[in-house]
BAFI-539046 format. One line per 2 residues: number of its first residue (from 1); their letters; for each residue x, y, z of N, C-alpha, C. Coordinates in pm, 1 decimal. Last residue first. Example, Ala and Ser with C-alpha at 12.3 -4.5 7.8 and 13.67 -1.06 7.14 Angstrom:
2
2	SA	1285.0/-225.0/708.0/1367.0/-106.0/714.0/1290.0/3.0/787.0 ~ 1319.0/-569.0/780.0/1230.0/-450.0/780.0/1320.0/-330.0/780.0
This chain:
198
198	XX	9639.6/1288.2/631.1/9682.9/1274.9/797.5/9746.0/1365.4/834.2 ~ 9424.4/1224.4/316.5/9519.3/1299.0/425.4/9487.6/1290.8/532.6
196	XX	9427.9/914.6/187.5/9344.3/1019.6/262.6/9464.0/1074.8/361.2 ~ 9541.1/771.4/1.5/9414.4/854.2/-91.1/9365.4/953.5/56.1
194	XX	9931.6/793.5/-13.1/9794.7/748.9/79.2/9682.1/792.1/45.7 ~ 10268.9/648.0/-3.6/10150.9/757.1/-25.3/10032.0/696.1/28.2
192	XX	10465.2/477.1/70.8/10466.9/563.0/90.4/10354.0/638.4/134.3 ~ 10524.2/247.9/-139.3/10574.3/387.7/-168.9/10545.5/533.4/-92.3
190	XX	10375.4/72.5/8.4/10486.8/26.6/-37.2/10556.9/161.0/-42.8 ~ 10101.6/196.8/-13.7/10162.3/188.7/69.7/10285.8/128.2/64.0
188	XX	10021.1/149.9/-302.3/10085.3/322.8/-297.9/10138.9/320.1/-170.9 ~ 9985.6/-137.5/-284.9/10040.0/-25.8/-394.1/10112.4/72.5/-407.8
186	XX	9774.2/-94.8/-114.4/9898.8/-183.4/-138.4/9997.1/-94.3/-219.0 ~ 9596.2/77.3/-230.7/9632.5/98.5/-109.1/9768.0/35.9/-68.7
184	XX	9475.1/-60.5/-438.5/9551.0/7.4/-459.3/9618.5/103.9/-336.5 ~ 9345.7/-280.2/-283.6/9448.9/-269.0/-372.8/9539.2/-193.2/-425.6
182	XX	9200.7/-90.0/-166.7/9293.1/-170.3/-38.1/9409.5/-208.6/-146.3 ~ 9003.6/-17.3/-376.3/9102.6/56.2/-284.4/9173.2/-15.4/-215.0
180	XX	8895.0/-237.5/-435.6/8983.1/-168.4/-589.0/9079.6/-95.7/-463.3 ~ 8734.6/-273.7/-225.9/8852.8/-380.4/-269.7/8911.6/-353.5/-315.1
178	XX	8600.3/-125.9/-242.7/8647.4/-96.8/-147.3/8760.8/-200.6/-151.1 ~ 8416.8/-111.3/-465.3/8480.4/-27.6/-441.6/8630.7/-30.7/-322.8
176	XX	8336.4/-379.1/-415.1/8377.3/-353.0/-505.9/8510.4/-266.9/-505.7 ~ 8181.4/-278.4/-187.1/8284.4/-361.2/-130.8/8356.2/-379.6/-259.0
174	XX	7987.6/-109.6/-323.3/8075.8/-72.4/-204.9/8195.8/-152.8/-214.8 ~ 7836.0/-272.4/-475.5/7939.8/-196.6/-550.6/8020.9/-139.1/-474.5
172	XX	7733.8/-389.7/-215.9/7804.7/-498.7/-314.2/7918.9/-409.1/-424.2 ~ 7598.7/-196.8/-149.8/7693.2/-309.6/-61.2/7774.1/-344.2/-176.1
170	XX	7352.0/-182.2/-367.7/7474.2/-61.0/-322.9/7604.9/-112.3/-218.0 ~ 7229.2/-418.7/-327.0/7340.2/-384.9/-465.1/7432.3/-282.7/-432.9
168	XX	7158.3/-399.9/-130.1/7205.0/-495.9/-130.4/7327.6/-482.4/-251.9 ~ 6979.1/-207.8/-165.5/7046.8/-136.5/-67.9/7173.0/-275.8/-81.9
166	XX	6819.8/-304.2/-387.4/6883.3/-164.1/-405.9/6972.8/-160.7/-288.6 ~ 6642.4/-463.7/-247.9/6753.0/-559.7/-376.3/6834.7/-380.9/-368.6
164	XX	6530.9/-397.4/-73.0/6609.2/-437.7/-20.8/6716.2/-480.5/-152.1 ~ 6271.7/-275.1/-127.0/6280.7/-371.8/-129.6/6381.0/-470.3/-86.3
162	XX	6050.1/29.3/-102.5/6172.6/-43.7/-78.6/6201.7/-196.7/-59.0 ~ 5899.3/127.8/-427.2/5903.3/40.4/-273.7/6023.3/53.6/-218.7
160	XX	5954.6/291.1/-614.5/5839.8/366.0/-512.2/5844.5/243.2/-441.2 ~ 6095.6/177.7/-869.8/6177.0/256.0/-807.5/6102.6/306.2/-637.3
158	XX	5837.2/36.9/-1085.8/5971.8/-8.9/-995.4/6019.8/79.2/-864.9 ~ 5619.3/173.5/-1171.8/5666.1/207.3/-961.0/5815.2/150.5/-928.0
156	XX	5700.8/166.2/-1444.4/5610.7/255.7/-1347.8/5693.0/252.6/-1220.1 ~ 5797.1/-99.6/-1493.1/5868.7/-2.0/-1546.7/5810.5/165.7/-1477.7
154	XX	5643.8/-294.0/-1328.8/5788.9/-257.3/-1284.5/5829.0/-142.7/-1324.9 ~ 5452.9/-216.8/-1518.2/5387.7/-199.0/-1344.3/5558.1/-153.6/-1258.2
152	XX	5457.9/-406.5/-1681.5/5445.3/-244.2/-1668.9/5473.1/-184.7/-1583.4 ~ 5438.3/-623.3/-1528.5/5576.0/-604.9/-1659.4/5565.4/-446.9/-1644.8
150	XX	5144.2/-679.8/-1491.9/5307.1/-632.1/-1403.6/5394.9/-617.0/-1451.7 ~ 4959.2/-659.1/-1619.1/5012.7/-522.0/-1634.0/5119.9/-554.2/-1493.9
148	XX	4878.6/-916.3/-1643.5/4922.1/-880.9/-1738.9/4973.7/-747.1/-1751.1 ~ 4755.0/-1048.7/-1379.5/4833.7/-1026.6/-1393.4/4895.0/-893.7/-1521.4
146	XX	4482.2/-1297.8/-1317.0/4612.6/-1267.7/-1427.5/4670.8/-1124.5/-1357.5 ~ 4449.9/-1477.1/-955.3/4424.5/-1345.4/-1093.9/4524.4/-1333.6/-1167.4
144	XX	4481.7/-1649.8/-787.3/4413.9/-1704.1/-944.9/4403.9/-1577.5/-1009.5 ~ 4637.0/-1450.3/-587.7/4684.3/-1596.3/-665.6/4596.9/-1603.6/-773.1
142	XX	4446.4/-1276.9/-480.4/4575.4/-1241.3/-592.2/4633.2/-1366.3/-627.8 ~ 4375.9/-1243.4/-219.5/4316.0/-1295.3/-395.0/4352.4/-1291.1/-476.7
140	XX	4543.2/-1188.0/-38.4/4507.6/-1285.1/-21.8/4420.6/-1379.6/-156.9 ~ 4723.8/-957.7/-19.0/4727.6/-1078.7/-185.7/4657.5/-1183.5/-148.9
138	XX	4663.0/-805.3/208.5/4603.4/-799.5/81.5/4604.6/-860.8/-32.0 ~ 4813.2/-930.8/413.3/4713.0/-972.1/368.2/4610.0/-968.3/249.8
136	XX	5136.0/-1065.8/351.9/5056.4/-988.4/309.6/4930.5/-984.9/282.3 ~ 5230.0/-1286.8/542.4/5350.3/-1141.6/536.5/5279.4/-1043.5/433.5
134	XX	5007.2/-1466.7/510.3/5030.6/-1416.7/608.8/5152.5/-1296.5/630.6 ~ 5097.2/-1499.6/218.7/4936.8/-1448.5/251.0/4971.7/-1363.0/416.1
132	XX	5315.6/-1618.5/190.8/5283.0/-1533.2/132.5/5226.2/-1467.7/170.9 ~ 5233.8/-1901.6/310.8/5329.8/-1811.3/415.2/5302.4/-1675.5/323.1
130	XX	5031.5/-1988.4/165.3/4954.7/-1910.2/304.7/5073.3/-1845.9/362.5 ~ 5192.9/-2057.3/-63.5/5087.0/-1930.6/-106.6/5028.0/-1911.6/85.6
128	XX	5305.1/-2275.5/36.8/5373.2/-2116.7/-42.2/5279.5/-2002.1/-18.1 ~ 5126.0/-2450.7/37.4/5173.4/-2422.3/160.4/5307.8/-2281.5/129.5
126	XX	5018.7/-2431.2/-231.2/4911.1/-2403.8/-126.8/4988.3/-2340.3/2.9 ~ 5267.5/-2342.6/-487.6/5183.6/-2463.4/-396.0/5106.4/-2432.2/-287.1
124	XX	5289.4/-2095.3/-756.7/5314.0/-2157.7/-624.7/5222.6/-2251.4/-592.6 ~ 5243.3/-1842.2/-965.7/5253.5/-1973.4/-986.2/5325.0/-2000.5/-824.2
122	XX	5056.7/-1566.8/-1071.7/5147.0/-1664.3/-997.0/5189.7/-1791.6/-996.8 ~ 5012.2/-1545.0/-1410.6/4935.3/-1564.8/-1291.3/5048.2/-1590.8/-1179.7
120	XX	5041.1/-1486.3/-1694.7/5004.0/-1395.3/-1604.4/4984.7/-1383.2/-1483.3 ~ 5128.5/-1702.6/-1888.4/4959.0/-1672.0/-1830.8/4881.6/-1587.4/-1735.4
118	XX	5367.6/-1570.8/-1927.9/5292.9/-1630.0/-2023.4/5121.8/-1642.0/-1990.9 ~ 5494.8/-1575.1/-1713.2/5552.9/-1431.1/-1814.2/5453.7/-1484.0/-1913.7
116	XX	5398.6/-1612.7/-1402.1/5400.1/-1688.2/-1490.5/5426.8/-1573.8/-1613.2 ~ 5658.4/-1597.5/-1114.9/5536.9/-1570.1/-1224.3/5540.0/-1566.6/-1343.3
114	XX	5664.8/-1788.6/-771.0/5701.6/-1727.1/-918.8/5597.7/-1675.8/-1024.8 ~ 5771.6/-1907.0/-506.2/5702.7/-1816.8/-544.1/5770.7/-1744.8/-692.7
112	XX	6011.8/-1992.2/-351.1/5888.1/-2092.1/-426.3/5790.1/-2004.3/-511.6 ~ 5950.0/-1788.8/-19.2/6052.9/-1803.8/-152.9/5967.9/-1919.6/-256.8
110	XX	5895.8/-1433.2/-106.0/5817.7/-1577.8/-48.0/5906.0/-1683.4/-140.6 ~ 5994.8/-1174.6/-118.8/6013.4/-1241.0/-9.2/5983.4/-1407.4/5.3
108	XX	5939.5/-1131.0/-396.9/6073.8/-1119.2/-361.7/6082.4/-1200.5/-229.9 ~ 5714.8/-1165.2/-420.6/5777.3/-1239.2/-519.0/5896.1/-1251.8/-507.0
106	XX	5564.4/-1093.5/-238.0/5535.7/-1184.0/-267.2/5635.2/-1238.0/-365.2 ~ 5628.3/-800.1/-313.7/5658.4/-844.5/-216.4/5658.3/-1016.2/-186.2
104	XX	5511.3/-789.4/-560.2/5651.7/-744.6/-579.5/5671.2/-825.4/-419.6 ~ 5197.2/-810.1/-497.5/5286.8/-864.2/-580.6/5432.7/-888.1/-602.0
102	XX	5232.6/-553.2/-353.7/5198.9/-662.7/-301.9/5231.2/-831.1/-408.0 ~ 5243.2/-336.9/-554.8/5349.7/-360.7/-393.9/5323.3/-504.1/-379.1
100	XX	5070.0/-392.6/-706.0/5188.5/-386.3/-768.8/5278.3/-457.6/-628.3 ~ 4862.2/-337.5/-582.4/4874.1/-446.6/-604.5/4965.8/-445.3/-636.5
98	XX	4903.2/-47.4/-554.4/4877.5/-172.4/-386.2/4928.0/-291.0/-441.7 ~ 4968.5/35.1/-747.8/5023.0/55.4/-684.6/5021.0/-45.3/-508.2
96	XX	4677.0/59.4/-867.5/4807.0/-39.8/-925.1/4895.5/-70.9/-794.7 ~ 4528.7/213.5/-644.2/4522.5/27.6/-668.9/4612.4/-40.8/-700.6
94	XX	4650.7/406.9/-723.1/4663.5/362.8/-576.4/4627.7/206.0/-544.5 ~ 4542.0/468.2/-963.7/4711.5/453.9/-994.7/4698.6/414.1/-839.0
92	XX	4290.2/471.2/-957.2/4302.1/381.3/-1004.0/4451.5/334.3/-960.0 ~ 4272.5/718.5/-794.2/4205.7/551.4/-733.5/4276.9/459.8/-810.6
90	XX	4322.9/877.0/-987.3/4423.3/889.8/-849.1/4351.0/761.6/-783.9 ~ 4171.8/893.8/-1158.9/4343.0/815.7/-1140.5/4367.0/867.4/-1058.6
88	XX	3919.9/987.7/-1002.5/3923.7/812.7/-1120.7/4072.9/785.0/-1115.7 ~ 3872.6/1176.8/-871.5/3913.9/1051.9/-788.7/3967.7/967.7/-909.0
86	XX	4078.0/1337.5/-1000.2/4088.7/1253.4/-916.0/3921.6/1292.4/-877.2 ~ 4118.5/1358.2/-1345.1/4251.1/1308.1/-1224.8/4230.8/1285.5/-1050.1
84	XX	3882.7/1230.0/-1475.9/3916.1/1272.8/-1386.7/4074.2/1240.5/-1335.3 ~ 3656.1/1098.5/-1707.0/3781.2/1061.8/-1600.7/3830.4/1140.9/-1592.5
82	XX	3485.0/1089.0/-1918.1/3453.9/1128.8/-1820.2/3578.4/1112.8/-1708.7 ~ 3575.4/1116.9/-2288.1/3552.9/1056.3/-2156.8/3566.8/1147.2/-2041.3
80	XX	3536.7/1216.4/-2564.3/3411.3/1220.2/-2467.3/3483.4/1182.5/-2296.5 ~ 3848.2/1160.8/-2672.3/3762.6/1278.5/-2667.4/3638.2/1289.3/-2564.0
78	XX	4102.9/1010.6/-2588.8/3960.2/949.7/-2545.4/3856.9/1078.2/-2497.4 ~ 4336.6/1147.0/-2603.9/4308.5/985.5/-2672.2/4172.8/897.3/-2679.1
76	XX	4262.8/1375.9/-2457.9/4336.1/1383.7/-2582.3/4309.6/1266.0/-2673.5 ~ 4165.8/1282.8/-2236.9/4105.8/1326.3/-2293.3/4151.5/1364.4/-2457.5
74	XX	4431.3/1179.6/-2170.6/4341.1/1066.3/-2155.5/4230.5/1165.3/-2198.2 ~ 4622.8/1394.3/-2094.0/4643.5/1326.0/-2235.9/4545.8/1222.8/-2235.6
72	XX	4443.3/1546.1/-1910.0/4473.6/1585.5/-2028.3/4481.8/1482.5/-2133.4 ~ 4544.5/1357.9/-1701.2/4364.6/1365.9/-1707.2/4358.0/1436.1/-1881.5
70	XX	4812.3/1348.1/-1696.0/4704.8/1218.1/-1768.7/4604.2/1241.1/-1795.9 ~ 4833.5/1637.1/-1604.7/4884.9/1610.1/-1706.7/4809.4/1477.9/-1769.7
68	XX	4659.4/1569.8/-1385.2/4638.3/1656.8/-1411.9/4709.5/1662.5/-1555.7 ~ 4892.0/1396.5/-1235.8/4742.4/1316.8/-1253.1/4662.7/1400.0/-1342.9
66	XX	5160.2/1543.2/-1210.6/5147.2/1444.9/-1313.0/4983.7/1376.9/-1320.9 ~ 5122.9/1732.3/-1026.0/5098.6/1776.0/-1108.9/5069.0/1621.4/-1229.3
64	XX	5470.5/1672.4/-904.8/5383.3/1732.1/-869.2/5264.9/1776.8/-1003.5 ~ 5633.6/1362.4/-1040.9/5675.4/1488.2/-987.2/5535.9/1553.0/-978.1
62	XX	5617.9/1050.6/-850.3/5591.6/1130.3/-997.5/5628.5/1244.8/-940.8 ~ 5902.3/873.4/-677.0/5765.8/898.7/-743.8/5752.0/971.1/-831.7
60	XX	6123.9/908.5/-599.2/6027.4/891.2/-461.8/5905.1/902.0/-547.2 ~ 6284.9/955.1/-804.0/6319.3/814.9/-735.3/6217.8/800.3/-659.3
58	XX	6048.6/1067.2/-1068.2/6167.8/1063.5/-1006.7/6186.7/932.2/-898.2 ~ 5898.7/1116.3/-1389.9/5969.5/1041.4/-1277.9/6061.0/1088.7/-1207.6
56	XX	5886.0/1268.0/-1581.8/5775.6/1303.0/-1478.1/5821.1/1206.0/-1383.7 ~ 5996.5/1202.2/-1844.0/6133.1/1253.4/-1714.6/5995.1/1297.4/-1612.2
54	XX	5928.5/1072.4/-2032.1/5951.2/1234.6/-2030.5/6006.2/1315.4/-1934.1 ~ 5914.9/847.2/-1943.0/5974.5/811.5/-2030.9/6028.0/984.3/-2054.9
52	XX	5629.9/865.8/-1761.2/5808.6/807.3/-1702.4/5964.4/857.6/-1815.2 ~ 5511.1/941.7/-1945.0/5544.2/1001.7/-1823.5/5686.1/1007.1/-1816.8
50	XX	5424.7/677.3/-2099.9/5502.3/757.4/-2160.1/5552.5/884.7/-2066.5 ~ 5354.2/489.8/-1861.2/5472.9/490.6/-1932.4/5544.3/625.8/-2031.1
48	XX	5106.7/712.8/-1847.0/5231.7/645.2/-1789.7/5348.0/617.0/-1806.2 ~ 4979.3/620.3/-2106.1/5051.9/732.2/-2095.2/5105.1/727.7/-1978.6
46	XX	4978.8/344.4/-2086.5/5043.0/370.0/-2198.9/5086.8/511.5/-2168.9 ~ 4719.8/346.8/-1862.8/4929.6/285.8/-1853.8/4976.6/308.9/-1959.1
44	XX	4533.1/459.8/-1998.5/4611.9/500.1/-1899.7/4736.3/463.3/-1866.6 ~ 4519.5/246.6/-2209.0/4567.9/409.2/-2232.3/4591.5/449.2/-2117.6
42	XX	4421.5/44.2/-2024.4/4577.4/29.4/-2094.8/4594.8/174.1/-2191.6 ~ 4208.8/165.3/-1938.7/4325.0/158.8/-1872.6/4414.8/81.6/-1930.5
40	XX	4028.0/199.8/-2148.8/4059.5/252.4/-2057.1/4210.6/266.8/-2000.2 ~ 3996.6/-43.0/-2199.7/4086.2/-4.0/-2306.4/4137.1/177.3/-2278.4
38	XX	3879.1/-178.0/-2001.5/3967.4/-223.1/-2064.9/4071.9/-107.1/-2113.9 ~ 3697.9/60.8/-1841.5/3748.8/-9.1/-1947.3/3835.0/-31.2/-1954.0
36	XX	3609.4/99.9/-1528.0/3685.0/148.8/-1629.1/3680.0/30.5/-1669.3 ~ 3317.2/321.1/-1359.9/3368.7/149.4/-1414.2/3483.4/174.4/-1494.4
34	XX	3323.6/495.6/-1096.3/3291.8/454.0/-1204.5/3354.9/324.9/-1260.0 ~ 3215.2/682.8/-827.3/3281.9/582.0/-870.4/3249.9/561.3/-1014.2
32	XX	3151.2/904.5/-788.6/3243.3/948.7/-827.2/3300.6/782.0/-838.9 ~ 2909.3/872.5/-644.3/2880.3/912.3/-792.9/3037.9/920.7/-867.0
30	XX	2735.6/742.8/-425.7/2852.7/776.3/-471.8/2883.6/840.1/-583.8 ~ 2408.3/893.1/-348.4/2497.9/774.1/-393.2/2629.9/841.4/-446.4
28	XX	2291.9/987.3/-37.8/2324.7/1014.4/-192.0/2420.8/896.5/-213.8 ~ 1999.3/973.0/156.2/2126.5/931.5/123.2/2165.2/950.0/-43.4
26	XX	1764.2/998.4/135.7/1822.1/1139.9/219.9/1943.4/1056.7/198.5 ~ 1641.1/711.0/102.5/1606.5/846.0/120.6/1641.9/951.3/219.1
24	XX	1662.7/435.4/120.1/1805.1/501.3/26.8/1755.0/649.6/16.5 ~ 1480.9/301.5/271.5/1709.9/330.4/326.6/1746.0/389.2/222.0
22	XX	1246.2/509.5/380.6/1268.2/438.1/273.0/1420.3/403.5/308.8 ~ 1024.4/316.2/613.6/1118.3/344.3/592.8/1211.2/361.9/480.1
20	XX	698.9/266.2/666.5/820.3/197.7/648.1/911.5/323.8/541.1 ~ 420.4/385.4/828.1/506.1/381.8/692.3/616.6/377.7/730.2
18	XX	180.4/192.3/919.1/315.2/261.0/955.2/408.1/259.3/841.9 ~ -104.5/61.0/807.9/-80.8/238.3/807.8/24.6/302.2/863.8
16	XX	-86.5/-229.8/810.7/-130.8/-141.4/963.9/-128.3/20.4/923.1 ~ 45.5/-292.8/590.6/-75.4/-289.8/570.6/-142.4/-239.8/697.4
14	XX	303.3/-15.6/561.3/290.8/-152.3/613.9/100.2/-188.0/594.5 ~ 398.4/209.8/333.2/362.6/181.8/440.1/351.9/14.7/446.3
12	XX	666.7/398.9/136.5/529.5/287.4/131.1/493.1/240.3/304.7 ~ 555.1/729.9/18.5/597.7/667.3/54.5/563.7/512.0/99.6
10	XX	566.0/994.2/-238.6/517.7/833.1/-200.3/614.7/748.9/-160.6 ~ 631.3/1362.1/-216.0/648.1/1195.3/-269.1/561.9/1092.2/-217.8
8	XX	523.8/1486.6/-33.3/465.9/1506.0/-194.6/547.2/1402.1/-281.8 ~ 610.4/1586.0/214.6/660.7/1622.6/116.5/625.5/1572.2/-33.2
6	XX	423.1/1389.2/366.4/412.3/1551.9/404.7/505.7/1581.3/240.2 ~ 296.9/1147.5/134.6/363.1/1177.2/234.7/387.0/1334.8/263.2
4	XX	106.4/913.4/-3.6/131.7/1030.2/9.2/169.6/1064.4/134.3 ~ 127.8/548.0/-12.9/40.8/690.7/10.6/96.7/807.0/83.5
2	XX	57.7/214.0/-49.9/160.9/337.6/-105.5/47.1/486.1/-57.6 ~ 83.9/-116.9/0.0/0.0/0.0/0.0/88.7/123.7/0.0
């Protein structure tokens, strides 16, 4: 049973004459979510990449301004569309970016843990995939999903985690370094001399 309410909509009642409740009246809906395409977002990672490629990179990330530059070239490649530098990429590039992390972490830390360059997917055994899970909860669904923009994904954020392979490599050209010197420390200590003044 339906019947007129102080404000001139219709509201619905109960067959007793207590009108029930509407839940979606005086609430607004999100509006700033939207769906992306496919083809969507491999123009979005295409101009990305091309970002990176124009020097909008740096080591701690994009430089100031870069969501505002995509929102441009994604209207440039995709005259009508509705996307936004934010919320639409600035949600979207925070997703890559989760999943990216989380992926990357999983791949570096867990050991058994690999991916597939062909079907996109992880590849590991059950008792792989829960130590994984437990050092990240968010990949908890991330095993049966493809994948196909992590290749990208490196050439994008590579540089925005810390991972430990960078601080490991910088050791390593250290002690490089530091070997060439003792050698040549030999060398010049025989004769004397020395690379640091006393």
């Amino acid at each position: 049973m339906m019947e007129s309410g102080a404000s001139g909509g219709m509201d619905k009642t109960d067959g007793k004459g207590k009108r029930i409740a509407n839940k979606h009246k005086g609430k607004k809906t999100d509006r700033t979510r939207r769906p992306w395409i496919d083809g969507e977002e491999k123009i979005l990672l295409d101009k990305l990449v091309e970002l990176v490629g124009k020097g909008w990179k740096t080591d701690n990330g994009f430089k100031p301004g870069y969501q505002l530059k995509l929102e441009r070239m994604m209207l440039k490649s995709i005259p009508n569309t509705d996307i936004c530098a934010t919320p639409h990429i600035n949600s979207k590039i925070i997703m890559w970016k989760r999943s990216y992390g989380s992926l990357r972490t999983i791949l570096i830390d867990s050991s058994g843990v690999g991916f597939n360059t062909t079907t996109h997917l992880l590849d590991c055994d059950d008792d792989q995939w829960a130590r994984a899970v437990k050092k990240d909860p968010f990949a908890a669904n991330m095993r049966y999903k493809t994948w196909p923009m992590y290749n990208t994904w490196i050439e994008i954020f590579g540089n925005d985690r810390a991972t430990g392979k960078t601080g490991e490599e910088l050791y390593e050209a250290f002690k490089i370094l530091s070997d060439d010197e003792n050698e040549g420390d030999e060398d010049e200590g025989e004769r004397g001399e020395s690379h640091f003044g006393t």
